[in-house]
Each structure stands twice: as structure tokens, then as C-alpha cells.
N, C-alpha and C positions, 0 to 999 in steps of 0.2 A: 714463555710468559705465563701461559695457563697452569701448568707446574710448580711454577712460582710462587703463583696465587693462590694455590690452594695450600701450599705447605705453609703460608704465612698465615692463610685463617685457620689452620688449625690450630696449628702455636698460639695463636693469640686465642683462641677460644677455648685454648685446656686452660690459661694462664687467667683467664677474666670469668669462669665457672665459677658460679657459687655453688659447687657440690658436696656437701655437708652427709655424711656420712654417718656411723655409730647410732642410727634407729632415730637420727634427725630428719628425717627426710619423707614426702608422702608417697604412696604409686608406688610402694618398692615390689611389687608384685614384677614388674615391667623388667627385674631382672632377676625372674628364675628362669634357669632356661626351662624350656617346654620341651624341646627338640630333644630325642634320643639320642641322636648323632651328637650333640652337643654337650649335653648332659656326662655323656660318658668318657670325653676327652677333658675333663678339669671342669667345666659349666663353660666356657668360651672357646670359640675356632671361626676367627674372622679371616683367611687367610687361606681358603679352599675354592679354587674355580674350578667347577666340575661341574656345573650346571642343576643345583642342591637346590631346589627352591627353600627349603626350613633354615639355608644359611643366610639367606636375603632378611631373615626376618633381624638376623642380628648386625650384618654388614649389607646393606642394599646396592651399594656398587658392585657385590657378586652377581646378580641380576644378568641373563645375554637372554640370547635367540635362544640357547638348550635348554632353558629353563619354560620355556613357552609352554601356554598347555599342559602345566601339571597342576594337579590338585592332592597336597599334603594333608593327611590327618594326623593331628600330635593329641597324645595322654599321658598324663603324669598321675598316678597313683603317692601324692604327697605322703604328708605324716597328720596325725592326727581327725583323720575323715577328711580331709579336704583336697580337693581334684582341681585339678587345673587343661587346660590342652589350647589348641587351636583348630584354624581349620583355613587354608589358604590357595590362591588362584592367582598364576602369573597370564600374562598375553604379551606377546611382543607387536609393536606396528615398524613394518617394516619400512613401509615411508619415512618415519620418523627416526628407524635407529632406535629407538626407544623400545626398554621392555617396564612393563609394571606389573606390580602385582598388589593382591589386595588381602586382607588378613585379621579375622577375627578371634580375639585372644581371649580369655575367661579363667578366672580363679575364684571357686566356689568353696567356700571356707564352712558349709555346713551348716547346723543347728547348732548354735549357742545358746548358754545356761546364762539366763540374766538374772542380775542378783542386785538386792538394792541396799542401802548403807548398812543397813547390819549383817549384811549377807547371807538373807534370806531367797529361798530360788522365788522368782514370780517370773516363771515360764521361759522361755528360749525365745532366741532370734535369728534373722539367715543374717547374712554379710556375703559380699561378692564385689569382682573388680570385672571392669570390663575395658579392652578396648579394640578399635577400629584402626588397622594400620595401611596405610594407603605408599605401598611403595614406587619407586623409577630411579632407572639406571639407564645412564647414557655412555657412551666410547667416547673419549678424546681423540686416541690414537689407536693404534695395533695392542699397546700396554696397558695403557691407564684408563680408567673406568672411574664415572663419579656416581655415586647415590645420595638418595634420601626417601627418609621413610616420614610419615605425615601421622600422627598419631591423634585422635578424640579419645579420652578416656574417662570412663564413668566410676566410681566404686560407691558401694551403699551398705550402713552399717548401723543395722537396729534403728532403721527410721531415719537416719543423718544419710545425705549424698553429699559428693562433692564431685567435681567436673574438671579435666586437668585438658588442657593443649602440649604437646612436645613435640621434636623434630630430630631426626637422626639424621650424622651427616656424614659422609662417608667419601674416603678416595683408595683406590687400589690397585695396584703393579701385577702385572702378569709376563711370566717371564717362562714362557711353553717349552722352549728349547733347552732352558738348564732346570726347568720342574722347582720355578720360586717364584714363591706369593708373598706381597707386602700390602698390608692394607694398615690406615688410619682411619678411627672410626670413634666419631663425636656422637653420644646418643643422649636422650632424656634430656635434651635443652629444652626446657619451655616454664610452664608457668601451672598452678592451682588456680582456675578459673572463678569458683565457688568454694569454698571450706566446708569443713564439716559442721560449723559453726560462724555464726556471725562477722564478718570484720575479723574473722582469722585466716592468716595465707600461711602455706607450708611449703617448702622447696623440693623440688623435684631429684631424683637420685642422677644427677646428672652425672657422667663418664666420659673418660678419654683415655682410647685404647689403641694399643698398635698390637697390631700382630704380625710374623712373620711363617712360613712355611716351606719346606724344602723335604722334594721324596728322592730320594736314591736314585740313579742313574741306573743301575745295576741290582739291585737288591727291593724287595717288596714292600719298605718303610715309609712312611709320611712323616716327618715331625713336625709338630706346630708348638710355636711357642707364642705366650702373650703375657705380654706390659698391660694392666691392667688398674685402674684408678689412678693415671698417671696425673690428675689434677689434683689429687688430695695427697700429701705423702705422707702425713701418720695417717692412714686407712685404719688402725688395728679399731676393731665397738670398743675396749675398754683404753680410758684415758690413759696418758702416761706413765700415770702415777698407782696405778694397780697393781704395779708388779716391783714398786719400791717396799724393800725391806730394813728395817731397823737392827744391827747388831746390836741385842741388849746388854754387851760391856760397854763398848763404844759408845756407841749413837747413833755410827755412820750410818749413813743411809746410803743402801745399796739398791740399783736398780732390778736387780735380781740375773740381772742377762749379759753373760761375757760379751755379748755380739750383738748389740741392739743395733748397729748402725747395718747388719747385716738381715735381721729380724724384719727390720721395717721394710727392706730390698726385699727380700722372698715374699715378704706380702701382697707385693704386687707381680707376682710372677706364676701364671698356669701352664702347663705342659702337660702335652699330649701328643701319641703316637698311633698311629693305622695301621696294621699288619693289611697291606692287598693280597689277599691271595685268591688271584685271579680277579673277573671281571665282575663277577658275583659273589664275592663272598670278602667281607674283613671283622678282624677284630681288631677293637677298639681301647688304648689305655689312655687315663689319667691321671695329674697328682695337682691337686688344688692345697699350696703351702697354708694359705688364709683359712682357709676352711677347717683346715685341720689345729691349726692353733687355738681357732676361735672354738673350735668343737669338741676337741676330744676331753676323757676324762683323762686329769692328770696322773690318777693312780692304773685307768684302763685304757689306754688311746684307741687300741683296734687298730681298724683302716681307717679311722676318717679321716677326709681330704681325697683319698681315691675312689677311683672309678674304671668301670670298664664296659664294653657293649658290643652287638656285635652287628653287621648289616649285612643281606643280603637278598639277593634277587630271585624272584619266583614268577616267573612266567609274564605278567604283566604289571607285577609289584615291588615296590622296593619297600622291605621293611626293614626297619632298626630298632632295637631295643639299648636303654641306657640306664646304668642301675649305680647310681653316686651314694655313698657313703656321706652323712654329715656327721653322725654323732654314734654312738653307743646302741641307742634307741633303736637304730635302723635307718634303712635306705632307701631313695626315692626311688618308684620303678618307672621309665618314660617308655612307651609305644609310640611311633611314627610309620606310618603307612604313606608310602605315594606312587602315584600313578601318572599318566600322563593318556590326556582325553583320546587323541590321536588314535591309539594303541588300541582302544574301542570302536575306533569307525572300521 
């Protein structure tokens, strides 16, 4: 019955999401990834039990007892001067079965050049987001695992704040003996508490995601794959009709795309792969379809949409680096460092 339950509210809660997409939406910070580990297999990997505290930040039903006790540091060297990272702390109470963890998130978008209607400079401003993530993860069973993560979120821009509430919600399958992860995970439900502006509310980037994962029996691969914006189905930023063209004998108007009904399918679909080799050491691929369509130049594409990175262990620390391609311009570099307190007494 509890299985039940939950696969019904998520169904019903990807289907009743007002998740508004194409640069309609406020707090979109809340989905870059920060995480290296993440960053470098497509930007999404909800679908990894291995005791990862940086993956709680994205699926909180990953959350157990191995997660106890570490303390994550995440950096992200964006584009255009602006840094972003976190910095995070799980604890498990063993009375309870319950683990939590807690997670401060920041995107600091720099000095900006403010300019006023005739586009004159009169001096610069900061802008920054901020938020507070309060996660828990409880067991059902030997398999199933539920989360949610509790989010406050602040952003302030040239003077304007605004103050947003959200909730992540989460359920996932662990299946240790054939090495498969299934997780569904509801994130960004909530609300703009304050606007930037008077008597203005903006909707929050809300998501519904599955993901699946499955490593080899025999061979050192991970795969993950993830459904991605499965509440919104034209996900593409540019309308429909962007990529309708006119034959100027005809008239007709042609969409431009042999396989639109296929177009819109890859948009919601990231994959990524983990070489382990051994207990210390992997690298990291991914190919974000969306990203690449949305990014690349038509005459130069490059790589964007990929990524790759690599993790590994040094004595008391796990580190990962994650370096995703978006555009032409260049690539995001992500740092993540984590320890575990224990490991120091």
C-alpha cells in the first residue's frame, strides 16, 4: 500500500506542476548542478546509492547510515565571473532510522555594469542567490527509500530581493544484488514568497524526474540514464515555431525538422556512464541532448552538451572534478571535495 502511495503522488504531482519553462520561471539557479560528480555525467544522476552525500543534494532519498558524517565542499568556476558552490553535512539518528543532512547553496553572479535608459554606465551592482537545504531520508523496506529536501531561498539583485519556499520529493528502489537503481524525484515545488517587485509572483522551475541505473556484473561500467522535465513535454527555450520555415515558391511552411516527434523525446533524455576502476579511482562521461541543441553554434557545434570528469580517492578525501561543455565560449569547471569527520578522530 505504501508503494502505491507513493507512485500515485507522483503521478499526480508531475501532471498538476505548473512548471513553466523557457526563462519563465524564477530561482532557476536551484538547477545548476554544483556537484562535479554530477555536472560531469550530463548535469543529472539521481539513481546512485553509494553513500555520495553531493547526490542527496539532488535525490534525498539517496541519503542512509554511509552517508553519516561527511562534510562536502562543491565549486563551480561558471562563465562570465560568476561562482557558485555549496557546502554540506549529513548525521544519521540511529533511533530514528533517519538520516539528514543540511546544505548551503550560493550563486554569486559578480559585479554588474548598471546602465540607465539611455545606456549610460552609473556604476555597477552585486546580485547573488542563496539557499538553505534541509534534507531526510527514511527506509521503507530493505529496497525503497523516501526523501525530501526543505528548501528557504533568498536571491537579491541591484537592491530588489525576493524570498522563495520549495520542497523536493523523492522515492527510490535499490536492488544491491543485480546492481539497479530506480529513483523518482519531484523537485522545485513551492512558491515565490516575496517578488522582486510589488504584487508580482513568479513560478518556480519545478521538475519531475526519473532516473534509472544499472553497473555491470562483470565489467567496470555504471550507466545512468535520466527522463528529465517529464512534466513539461515541449521543454525546448525557443517556441515551436522558431524553427518553422517558409519555401518561397510554395508557401509551405515547413517545420524545419524530419523528426520533431523525436527532437522533443531526446530533450528530455541525459546519459551518463562511470568507468570504476577500482575502489579509487573513475572516470566520468556525459551527453546532455538539450543542452546541446539549445547551445551549440549551428555553423560550429564543438562538444556541447558533453561532459566528462573524473573522481578519486587520496587518503582521507574524495575528490571530483567535472568540466560540462555548454557552448562554444567554454566550459564550466566544478571541484568537489569530501571527507567524512570520523576519518579525523
Amino acid at each position: 500500500m505504501v508503494k502505491r502511495s507513493l507512485l500515485l503522488f507522483f503521478v499526480c504531482a508531475a501532471f498538476s506542476a505548473d512548471a513553466q519553462t523557457n526563462g519563465s520561471t524564477v530561482f532557476n539557479s536551484l538547477n545548476i548542478p554544483s556537484s562535479a560528480r554530477v555536472a560531469s555525467v550530463g548535469g543529472s544522476l539521481l539513481a546512485v546509492r553509494d553513500g555520495d552525500l553531493n547526490l542527496a543534494l539532488y535525490n534525498p532519498s539517496l541519503l542512509d547510515s554511509s552517508s553519516a558524517g561527511q562534510v562536502a565542499l562543491s565549486y563551480v568556476n561558471y562563465f562570465s565571473n560568476i561562482n557558485l558552490g555549496f557546502a554540506a553535512y549529513a548525521h544519521h539518528f540511529d533511533s530514528l532510522g533517519l538520516t539528514m543532512s543540511a546544505t548551503m547553496q550560493y550563486v554569486d553572479y559578480g559585479k554588474i555594469t548598471q546602465r540607465d535608459l539611455s545606456g549610460a554606465n552609473i556604476g555597477t551592482f552585486q546580485a547573488g542567490d542563496y539557499a538553505l537545504i534541509i534534507g531526510a531520508a527514511l527506509p521503507i523496506d530493505s529496497n525503497f527509500t523516501v526523501g525530501a529536501n526543505l528548501k528557504g531561498i533568498y536571491s537579491t539583485l541591484a537592491g530588489y530581493t525576493s524570498v522563495g519556499a520549495a520542497v523536493d520529493l523523492s522515492a527510490t528502489y535499490y536492488n544491491a544484488k543485480r546492481k539497479f537503481t530506480a529513483a523518482a524525484v519531484f523537485s522545485n515545488f513551492g512558491y515565490q514568497l516575496k517578488g522582486y517587485t510589488a504584487n508580482v509572483s513568479d513560478t518556480l522551475p519545478a521538475n519531475f524526474q526519473i532516473g534509472i541505473t544499472k553497473q555491470l556484473m562483470h565489467a567496470p561500467f555504471r550507466f545512468s540514464l535520466v527522463f528529465d522535465q517529464l512534466n513539461n513535454w515541449n521543454n525546448s527555450f525557443y517556441s515551436s515555431n522558431s524553427n518553422q520555415t517558409i519555401d518561397p515558391i510554395t508557401g509551405e511552411v515547413s517545420s524545419g525538422k524530419s523528426w520533431e516527434f523525436g527532437d522533443k523525446l531526446m530533450r528530455h533524455v541525459i546519459v551518463g556512464t562511470e568507468v570504476l576502476l577500482g575502489e579509487n579511482f573513475a572516470v566520468r562521461l556525459g551527453y546532455n541532448y538539450r543542452r546541446r541543441q539549445e547551445m551549440k553554434l549551428s555553423d560550429r557545434p564543438g562538444t556541447a552538451g558533453l561532459s566528462w570528469g573524473l573522481g578519486f580517492k587520496i587518503k582521507k578525501f574524495q575528490l571530483s572534478y567535472g568540466r560540462a561543455t555548454y557552448h562554444f565560449a567554454g566550459p564550466s569547471n566544478n571541484f568537489t571535495v569530501t571527507t567524512r569527520l570520523a576519518d579525523w578522530r
